[in-house]
SEKETOR-547578 format. One record per atom (N, C-alpha, C, O, CB): residue number from 1; chain; atom name; x, y, z. Coordinates in steps of 0.2 Angstrom, whole numbers, plus 5000, padded with zeros to 4 digits. Glycine has a CB too. Layout:
  pos  unit  site    xx    yy    zz
  NUM     A    CA     X     Y     Z
...
end
This chain:
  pos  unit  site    xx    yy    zz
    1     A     N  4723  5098  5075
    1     A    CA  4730  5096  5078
    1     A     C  4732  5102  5083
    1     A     O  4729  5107  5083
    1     A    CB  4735  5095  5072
    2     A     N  4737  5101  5086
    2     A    CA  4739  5108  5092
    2     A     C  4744  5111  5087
    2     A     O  4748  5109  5083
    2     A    CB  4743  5106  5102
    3     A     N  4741  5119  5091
    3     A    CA  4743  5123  5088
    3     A     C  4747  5129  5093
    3     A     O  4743  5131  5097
    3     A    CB  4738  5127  5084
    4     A     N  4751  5130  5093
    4     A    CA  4755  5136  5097
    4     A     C  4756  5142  5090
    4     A     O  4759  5142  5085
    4     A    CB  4766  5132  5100
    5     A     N  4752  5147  5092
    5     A    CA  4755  5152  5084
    5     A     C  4756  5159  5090
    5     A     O  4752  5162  5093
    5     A    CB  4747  5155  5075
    6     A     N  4764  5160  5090
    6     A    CA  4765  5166  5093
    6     A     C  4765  5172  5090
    6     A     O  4766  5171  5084
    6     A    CB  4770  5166  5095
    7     A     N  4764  5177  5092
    7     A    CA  4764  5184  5087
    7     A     C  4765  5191  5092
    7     A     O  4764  5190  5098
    7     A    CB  4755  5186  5084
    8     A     N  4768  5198  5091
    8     A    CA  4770  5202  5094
    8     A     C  4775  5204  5092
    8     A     O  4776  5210  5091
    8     A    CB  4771  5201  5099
    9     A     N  4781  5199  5089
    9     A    CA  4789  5203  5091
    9     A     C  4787  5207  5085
    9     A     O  4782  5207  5082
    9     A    CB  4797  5197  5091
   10     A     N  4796  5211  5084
   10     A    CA  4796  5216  5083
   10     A     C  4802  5220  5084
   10     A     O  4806  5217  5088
   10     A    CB  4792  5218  5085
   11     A     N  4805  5224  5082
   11     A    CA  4809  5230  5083
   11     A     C  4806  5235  5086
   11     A     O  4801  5238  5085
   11     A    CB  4811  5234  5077
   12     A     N  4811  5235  5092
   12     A    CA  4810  5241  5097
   12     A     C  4816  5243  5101
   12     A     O  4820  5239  5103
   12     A    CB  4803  5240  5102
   13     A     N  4815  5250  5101
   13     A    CA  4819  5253  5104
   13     A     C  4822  5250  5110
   13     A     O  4818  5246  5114
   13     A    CB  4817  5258  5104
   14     A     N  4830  5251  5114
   14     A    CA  4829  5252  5121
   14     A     C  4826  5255  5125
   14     A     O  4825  5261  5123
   14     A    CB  4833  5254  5124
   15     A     N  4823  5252  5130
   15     A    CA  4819  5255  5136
   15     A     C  4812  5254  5132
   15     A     O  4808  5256  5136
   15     A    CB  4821  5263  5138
   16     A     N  4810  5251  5127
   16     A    CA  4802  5251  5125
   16     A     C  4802  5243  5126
   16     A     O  4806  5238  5128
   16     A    CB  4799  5255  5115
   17     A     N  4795  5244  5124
   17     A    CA  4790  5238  5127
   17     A     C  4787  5235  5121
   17     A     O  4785  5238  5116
   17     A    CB  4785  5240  5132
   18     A     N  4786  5227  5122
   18     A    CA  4781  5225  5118
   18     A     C  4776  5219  5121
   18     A     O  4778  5216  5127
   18     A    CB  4784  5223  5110
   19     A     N  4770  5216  5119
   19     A    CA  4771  5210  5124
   19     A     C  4765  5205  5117
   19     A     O  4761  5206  5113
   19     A    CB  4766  5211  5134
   20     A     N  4769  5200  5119
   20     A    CA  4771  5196  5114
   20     A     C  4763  5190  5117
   20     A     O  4760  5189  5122
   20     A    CB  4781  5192  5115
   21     A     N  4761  5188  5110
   21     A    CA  4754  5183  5113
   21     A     C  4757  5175  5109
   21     A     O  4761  5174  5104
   21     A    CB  4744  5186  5109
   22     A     N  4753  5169  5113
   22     A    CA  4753  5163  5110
   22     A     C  4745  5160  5110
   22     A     O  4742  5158  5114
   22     A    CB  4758  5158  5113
   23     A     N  4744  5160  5105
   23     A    CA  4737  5156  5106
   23     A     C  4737  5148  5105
   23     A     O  4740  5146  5100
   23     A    CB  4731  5158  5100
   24     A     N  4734  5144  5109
   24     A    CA  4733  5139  5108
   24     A     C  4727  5136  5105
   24     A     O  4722  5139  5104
   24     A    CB  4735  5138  5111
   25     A     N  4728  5129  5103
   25     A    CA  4723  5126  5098
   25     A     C  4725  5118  5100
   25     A     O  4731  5116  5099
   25     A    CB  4723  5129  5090
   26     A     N  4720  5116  5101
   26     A    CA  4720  5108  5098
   26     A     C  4724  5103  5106
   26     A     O  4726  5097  5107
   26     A    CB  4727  5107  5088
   27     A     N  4722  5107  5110
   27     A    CA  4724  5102  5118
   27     A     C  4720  5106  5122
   27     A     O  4716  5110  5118
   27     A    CB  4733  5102  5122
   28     A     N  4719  5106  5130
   28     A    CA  4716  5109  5135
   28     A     C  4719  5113  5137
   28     A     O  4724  5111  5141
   28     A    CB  4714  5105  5138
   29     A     N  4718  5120  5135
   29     A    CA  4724  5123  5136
   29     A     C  4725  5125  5145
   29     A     O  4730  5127  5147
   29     A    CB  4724  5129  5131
   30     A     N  4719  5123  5147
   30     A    CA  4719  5126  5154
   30     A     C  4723  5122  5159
   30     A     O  4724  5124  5164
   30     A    CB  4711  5126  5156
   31     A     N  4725  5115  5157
   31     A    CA  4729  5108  5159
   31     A     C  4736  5109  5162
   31     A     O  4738  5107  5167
   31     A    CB  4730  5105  5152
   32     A     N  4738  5114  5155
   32     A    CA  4743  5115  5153
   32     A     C  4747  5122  5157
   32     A     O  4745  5128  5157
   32     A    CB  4742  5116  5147
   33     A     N  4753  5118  5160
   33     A    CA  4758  5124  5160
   33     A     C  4760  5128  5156
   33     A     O  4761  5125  5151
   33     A    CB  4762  5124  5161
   34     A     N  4763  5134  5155
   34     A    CA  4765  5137  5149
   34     A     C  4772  5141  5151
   34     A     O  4773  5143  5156
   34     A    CB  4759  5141  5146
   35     A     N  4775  5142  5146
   35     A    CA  4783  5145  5148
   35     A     C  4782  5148  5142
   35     A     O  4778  5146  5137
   35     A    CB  4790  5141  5149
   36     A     N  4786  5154  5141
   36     A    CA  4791  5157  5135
   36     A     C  4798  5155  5137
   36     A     O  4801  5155  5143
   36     A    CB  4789  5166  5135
   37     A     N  4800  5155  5133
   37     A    CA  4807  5153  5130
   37     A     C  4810  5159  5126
   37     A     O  4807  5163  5123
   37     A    CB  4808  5147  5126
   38     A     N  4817  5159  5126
   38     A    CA  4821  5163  5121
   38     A     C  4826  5160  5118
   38     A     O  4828  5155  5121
   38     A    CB  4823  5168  5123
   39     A     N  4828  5162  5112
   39     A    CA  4834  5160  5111
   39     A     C  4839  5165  5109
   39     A     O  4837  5169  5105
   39     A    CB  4833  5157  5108
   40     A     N  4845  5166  5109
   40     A    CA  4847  5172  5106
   40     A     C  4853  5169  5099
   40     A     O  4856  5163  5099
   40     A    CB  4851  5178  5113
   41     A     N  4854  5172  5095
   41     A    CA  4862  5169  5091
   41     A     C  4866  5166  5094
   41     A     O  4870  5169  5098
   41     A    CB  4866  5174  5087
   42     A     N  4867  5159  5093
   42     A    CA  4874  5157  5097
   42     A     C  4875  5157  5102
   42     A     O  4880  5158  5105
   42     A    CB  4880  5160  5095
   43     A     N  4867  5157  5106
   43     A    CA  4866  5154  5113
   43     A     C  4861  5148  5112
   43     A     O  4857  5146  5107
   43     A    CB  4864  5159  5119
   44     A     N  4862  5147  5120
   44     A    CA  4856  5141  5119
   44     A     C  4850  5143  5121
   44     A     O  4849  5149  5120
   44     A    CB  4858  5134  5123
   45     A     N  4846  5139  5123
   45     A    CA  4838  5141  5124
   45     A     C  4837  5142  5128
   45     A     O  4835  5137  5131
   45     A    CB  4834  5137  5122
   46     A     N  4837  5147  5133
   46     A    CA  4833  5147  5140
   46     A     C  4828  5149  5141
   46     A     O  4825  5154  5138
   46     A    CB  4835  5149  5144
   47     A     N  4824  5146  5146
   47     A    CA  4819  5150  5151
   47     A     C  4815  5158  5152
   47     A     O  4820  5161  5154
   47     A    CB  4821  5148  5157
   48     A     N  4811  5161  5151
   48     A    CA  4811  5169  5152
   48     A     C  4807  5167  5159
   48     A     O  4808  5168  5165
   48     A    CB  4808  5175  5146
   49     A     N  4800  5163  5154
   49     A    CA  4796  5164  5161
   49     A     C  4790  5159  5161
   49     A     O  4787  5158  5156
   49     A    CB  4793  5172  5161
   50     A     N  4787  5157  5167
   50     A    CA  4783  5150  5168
   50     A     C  4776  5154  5171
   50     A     O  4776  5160  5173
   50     A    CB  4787  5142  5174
   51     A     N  4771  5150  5170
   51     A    CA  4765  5149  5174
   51     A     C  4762  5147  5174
   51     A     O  4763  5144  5168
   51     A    CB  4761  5152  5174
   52     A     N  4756  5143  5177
   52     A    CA  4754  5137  5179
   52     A     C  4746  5137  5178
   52     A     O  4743  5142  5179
   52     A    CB  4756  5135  5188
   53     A     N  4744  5131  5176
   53     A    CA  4738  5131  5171
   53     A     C  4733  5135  5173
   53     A     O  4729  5137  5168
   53     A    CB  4735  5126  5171
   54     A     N  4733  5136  5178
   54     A    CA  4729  5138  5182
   54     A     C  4728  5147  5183
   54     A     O  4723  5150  5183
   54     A    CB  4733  5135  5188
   55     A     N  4734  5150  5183
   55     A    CA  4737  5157  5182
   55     A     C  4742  5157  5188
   55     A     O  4746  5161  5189
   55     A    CB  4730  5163  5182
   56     A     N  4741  5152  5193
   56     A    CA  4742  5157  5202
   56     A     C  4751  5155  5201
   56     A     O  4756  5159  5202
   56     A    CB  4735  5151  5212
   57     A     N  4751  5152  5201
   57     A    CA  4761  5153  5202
   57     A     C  4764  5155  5192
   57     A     O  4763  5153  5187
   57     A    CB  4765  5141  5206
   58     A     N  4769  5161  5195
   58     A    CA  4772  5161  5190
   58     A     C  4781  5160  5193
   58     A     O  4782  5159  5199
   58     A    CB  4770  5169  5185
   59     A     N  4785  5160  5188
   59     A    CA  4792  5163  5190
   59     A     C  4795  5166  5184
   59     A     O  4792  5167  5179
   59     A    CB  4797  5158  5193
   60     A     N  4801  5168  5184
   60     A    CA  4805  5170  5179
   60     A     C  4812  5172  5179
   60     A     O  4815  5173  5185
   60     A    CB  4804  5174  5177
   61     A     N  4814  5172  5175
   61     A    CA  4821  5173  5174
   61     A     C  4825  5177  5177
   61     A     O  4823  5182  5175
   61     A    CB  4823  5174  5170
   62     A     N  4831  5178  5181
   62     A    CA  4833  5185  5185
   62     A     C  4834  5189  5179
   62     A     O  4832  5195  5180
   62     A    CB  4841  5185  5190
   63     A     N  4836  5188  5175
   63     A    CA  4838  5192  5168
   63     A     C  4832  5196  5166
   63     A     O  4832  5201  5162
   63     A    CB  4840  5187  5162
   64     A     N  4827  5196  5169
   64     A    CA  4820  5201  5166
   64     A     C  4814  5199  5171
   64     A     O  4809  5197  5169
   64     A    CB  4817  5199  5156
   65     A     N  4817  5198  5179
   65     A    CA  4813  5198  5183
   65     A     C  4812  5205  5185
   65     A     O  4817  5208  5187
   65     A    CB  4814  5193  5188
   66     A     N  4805  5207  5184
   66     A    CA  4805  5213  5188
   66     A     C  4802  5220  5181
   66     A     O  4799  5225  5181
   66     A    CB  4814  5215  5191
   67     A     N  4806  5215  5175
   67     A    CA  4805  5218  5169
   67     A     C  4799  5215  5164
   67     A     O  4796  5219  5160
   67     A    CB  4810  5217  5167
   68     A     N  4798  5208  5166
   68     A    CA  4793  5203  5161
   68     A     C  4787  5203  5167
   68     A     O  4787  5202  5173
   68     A    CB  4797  5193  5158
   69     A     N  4782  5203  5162
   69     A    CA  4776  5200  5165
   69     A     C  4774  5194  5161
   69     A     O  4772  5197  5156
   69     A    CB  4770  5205  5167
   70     A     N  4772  5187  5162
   70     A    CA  4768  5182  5160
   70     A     C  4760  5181  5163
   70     A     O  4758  5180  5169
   70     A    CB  4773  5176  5162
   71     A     N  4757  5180  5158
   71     A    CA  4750  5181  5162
   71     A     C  4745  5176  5157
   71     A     O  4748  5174  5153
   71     A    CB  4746  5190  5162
   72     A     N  4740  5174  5157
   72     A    CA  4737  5168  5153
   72     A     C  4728  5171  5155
   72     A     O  4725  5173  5161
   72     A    CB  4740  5159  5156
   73     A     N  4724  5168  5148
   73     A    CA  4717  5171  5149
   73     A     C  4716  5164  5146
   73     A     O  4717  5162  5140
   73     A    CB  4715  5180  5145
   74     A     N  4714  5161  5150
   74     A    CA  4712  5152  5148
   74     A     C  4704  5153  5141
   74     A     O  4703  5151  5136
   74     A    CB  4707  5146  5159
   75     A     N  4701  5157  5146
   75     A    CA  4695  5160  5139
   75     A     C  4698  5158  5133
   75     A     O  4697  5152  5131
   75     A    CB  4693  5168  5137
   76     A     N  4703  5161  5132
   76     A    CA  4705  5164  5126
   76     A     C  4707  5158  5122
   76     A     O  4706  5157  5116
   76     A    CB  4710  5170  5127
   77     A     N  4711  5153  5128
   77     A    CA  4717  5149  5125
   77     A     C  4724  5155  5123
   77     A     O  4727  5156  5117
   77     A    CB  4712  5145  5116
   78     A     N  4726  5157  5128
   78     A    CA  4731  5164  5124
   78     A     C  4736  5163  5132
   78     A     O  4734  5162  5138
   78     A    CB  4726  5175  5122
   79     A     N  4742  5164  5132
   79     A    CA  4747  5166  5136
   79     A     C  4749  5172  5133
   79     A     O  4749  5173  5127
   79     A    CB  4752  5160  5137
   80     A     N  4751  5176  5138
   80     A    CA  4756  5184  5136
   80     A     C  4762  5183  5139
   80     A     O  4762  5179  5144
   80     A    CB  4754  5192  5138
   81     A     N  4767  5187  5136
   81     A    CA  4773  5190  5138
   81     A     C  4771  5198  5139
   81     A     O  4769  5200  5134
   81     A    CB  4779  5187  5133
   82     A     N  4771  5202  5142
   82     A    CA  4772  5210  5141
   82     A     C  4779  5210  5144
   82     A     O  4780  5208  5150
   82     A    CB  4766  5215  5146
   83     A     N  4783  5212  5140
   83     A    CA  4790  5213  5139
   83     A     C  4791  5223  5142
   83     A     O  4791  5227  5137
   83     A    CB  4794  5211  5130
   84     A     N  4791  5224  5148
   84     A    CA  4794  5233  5148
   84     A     C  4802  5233  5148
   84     A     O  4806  5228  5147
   84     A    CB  4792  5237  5157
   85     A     N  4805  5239  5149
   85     A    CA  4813  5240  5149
   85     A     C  4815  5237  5144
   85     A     O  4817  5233  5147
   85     A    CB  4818  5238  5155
   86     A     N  4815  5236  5137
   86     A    CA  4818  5230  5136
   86     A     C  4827  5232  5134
   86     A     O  4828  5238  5136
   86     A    CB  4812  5227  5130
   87     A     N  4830  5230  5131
   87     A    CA  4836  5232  5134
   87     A     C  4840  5225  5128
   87     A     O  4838  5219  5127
   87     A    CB  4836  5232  5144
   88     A     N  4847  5229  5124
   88     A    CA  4847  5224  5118
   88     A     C  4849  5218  5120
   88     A     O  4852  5215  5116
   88     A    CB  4851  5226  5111
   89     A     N  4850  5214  5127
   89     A    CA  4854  5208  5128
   89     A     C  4846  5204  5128
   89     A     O  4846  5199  5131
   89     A    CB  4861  5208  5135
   90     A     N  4840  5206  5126
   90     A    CA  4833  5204  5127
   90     A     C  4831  5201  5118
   90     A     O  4827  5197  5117
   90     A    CB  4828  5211  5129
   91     A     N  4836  5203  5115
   91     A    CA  4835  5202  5108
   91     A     C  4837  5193  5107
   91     A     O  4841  5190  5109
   91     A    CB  4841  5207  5104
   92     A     N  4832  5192  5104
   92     A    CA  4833  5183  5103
   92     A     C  4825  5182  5099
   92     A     O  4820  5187  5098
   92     A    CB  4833  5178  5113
   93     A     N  4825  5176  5097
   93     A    CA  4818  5175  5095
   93     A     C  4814  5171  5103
   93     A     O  4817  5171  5108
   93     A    CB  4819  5168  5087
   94     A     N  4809  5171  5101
   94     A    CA  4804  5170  5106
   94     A     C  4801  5164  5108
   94     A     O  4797  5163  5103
   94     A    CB  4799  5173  5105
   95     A     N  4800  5159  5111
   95     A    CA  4794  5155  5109
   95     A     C  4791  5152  5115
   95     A     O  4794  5153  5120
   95     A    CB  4795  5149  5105
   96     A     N  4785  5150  5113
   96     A    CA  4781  5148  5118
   96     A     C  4782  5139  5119
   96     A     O  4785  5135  5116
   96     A    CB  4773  5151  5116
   97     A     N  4779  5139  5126
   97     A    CA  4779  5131  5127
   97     A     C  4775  5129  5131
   97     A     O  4773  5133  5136
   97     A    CB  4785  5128  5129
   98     A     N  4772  5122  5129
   98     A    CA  4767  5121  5133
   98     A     C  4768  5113  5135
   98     A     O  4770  5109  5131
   98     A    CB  4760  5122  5128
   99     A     N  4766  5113  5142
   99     A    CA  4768  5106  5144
   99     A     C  4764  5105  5150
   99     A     O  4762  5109  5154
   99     A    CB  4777  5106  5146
  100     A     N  4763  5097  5153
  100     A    CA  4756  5094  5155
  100     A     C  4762  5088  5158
  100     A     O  4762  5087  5164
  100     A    CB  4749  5092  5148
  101     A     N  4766  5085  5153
  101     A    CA  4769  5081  5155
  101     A     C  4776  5080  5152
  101     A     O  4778  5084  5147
  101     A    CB  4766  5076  5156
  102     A     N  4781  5075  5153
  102     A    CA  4785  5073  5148
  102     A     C  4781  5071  5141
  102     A     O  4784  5072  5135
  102     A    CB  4790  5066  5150
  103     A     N  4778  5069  5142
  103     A    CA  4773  5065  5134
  103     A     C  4770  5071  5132
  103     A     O  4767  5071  5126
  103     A    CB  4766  5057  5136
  104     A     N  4769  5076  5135
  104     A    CA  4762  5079  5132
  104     A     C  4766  5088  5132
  104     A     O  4765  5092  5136
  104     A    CB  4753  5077  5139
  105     A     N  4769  5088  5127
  105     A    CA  4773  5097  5127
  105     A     C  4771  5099  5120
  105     A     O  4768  5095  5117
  105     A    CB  4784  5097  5129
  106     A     N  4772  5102  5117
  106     A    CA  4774  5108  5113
  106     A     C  4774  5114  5112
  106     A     O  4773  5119  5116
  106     A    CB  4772  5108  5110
  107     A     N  4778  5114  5106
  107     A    CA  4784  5121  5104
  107     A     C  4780  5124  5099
  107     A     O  4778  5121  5094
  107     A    CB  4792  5119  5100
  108     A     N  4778  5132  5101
  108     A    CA  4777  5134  5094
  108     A     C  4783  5136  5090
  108     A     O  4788  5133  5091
  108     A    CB  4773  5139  5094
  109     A     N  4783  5141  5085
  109     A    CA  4789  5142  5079
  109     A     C  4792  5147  5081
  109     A     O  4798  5148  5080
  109     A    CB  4787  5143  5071
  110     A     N  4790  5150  5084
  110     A    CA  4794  5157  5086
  110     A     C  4790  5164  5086
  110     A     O  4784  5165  5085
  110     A    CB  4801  5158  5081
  111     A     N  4795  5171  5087
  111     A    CA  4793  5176  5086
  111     A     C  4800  5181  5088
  111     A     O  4802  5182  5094
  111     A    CB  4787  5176  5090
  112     A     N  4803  5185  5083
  112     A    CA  4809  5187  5083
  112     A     C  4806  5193  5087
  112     A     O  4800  5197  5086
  112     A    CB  4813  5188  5076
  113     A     N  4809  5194  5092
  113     A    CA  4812  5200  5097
  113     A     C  4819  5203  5095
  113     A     O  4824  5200  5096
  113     A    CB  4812  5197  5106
  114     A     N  4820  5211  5092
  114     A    CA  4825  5214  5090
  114     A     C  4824  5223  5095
  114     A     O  4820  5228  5095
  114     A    CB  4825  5214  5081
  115     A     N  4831  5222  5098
  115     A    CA  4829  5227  5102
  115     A     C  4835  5232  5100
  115     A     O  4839  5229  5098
  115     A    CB  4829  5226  5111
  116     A     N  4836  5237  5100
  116     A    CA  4840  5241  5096
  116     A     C  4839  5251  5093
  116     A     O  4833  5254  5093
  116     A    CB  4839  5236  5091
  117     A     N  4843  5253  5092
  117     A    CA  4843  5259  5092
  117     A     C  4843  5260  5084
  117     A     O  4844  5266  5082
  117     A    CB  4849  5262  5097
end
């Protein structure tokens, strides 16, 4: 069955870094677009950052453009986030996403990101 299992987050300081992995399982993953998402307490869900099955186009969020890198190793079946500066309005849980079409997406469960002193 498809699998999204995200792993990385963590407690870290301001200004430190972590970068966060999703492996996939049970679709083509190479097909597939892939995004990280966030969420924070008592917000809604937004976008951090996309890239395209392929690898060659990414984008991201103004909120951690400059700061996030999104990158994918099709081998692997794995997407990353490498999170630098991180900075506590970065704090939210994590998730990955995988999408091909309206019919064909999934979510993995998450991965809490806590940035803090």
């Amino acid at each position: 069955q498809v699998q999204l299992v995200e792993s990385g987050g963590g407690l870290v300081q301001p200004g430190g870094s972590l970068r966060l992995s999703c492996a996939a399982s049970g679709f083509t993953f190479s097909t597939y677009a892939m995004r990280w998402y966030r969420q924070a307490p008592r917000k809604e869900r937004e976008l951090v950052a996309a890239i395209s099955g392929g690898g060659e186009a990414t984008n991201y969020a103004d909120s951690v453009l400059g700061r996030f890198t999104i990158s994918r190793d099709n081998a692997k079946n794995t997407v990353y986030l490498q999170m630098n500066s991180l900075k506590p309005e970065d704090t939210a849980v994590y998730y990955c996403y995988a999408r091909r079409s309206s019919m064909a997406n999934y979510w993995g469960q998450g991965t809490q990101v806590t940035v803090s002193s």
